[in-house]
C-alpha positions as CSV (number, residue, x, y, z in Angstrom):
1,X,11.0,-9.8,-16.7
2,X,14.0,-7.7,-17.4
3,X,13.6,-3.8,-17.4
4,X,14.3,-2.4,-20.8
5,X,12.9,0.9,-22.0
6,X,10.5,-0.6,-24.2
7,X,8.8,-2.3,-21.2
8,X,4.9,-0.8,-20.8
9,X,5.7,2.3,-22.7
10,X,3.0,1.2,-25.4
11,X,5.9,-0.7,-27.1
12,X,8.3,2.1,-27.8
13,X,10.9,3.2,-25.8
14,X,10.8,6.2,-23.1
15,X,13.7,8.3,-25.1
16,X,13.5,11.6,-23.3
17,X,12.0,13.2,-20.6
18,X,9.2,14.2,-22.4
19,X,8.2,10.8,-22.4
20,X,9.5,10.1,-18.5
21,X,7.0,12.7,-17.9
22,X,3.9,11.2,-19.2
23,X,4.6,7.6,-18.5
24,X,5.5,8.6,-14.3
25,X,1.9,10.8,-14.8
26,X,0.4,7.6,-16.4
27,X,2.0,5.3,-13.3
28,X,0.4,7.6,-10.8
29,X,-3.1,7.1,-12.0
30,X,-2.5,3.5,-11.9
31,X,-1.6,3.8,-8.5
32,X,-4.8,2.7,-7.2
33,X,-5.2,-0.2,-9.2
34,X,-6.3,-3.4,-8.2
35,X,-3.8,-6.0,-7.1
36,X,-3.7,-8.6,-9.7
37,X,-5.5,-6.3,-12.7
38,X,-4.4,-5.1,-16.2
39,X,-3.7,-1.9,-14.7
40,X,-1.2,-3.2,-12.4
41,X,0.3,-5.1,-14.5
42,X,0.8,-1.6,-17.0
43,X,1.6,0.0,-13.7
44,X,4.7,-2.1,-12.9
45,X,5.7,-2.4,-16.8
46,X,5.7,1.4,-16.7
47,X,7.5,1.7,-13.6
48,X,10.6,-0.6,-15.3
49,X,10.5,1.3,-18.9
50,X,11.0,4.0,-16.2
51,X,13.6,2.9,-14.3
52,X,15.5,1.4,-17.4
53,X,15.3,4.9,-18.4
54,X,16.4,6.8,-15.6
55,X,19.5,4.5,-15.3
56,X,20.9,5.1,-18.6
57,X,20.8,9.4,-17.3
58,X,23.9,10.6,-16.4
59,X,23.0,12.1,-13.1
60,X,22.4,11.1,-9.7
61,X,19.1,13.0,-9.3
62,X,18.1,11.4,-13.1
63,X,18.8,7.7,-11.9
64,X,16.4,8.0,-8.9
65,X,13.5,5.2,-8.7
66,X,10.5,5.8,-9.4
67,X,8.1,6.8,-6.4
68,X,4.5,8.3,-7.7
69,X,2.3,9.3,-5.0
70,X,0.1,6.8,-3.7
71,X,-1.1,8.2,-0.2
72,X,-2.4,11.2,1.0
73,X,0.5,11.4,3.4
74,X,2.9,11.3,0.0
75,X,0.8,13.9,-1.6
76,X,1.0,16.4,1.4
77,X,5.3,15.9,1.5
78,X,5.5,16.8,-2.4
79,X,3.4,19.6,-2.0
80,X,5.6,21.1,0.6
81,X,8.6,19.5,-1.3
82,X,7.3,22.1,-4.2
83,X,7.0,25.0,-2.2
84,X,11.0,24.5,-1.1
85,X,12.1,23.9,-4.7
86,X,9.6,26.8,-6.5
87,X,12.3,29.8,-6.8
88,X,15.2,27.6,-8.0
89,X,15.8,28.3,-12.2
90,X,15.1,26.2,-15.0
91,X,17.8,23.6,-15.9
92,X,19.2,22.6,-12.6
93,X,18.1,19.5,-11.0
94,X,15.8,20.9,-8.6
95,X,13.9,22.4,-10.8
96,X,13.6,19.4,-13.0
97,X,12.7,17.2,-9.8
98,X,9.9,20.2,-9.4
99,X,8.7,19.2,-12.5
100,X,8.3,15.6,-11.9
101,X,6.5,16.8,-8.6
102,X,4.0,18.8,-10.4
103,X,3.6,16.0,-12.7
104,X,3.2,13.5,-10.2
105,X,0.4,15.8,-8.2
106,X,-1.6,16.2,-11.1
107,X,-1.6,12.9,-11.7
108,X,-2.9,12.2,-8.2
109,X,-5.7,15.2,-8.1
110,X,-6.9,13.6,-11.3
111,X,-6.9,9.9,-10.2
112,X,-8.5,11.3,-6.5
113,X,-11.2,13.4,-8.5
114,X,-11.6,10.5,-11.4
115,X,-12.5,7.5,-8.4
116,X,-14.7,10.3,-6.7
117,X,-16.7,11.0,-10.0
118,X,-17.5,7.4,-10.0
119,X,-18.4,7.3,-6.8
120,X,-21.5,9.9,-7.8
C-alpha cells in the first residue's frame, strides 16, 4: 500500500503537527499490539500517514521516520534525550523533537499503566 497522508489518519489527512502529534501518541499506544490484529494494522497505517507527512516537511529533523517507544530500554534513552534538550527555546528543532519526546512518553506511561489496569 502506498503511504499517502490520508493513510490510518481516520480518513483525513495529517496536515500539521498538530495532528503529527496525536497520530505518533496514538501509534505509541498501539505499540503493543498483537501481531496480525486491528490494532496493528491502524498501527502501521498511522506510521505511513506519518511518514508521508513528515516527508513533504521541509527539514531534515521534520523528515525523520517514525520511531515511538516500544521498550523500556527506548523509554529510558528519551527520558534522558529530554533532559539534554529541556533548556533549548521554542521554535528551533530541538525543541520541537522535545515535544515529540514528551508526546511519545506519555503515550507509553499510558499504554504501560492501561495493560497494567487490566491486569488487576
Amino acid at each position: 500500500m502506498p503511504s499517502t497522508p490520508e493513510v490510518g489518519f481516520a480518513g483525513r489527512a495529517i496536515l500539521n503537527s498538530d495532528d503529527c502529534l496525536i497520530a505518533e501518541a496514538r501509534i505509541a499506544k498501539l505499540a503493543i499490539a498483537p501481531d496480525g490484529s486491528d490494532e496493528e494494522a491502524e498501527r502501521v497505517g498511522l506510521i505511513d500517514a506519518v511518514n508521508a507527512y513528515r516527508l513533504k516537511q521541509d527539514t531534515p529533523a521534520t523528515a525523520a521516520m517514525t520511531n515511538p517507544i516500544s521498550s523500556l530500554e527506548q523509554y529510558e534513552e528519551a527520558t534522558q534525550r529530554v533532559e539534554e534538550l529541556a533548556n533549548y527555546a521554542e521554535g528551533t528543532p530541538q525543541a520541537d523533537e522535545l515535544g515529540r519526546l514528551v508526546a511519545d512518553i506519555r503515550a507509553w506511561e499510558e499504554a504501560k499503566q492501561d495493560n497494567a489496569s487490566r491486569r488487576q
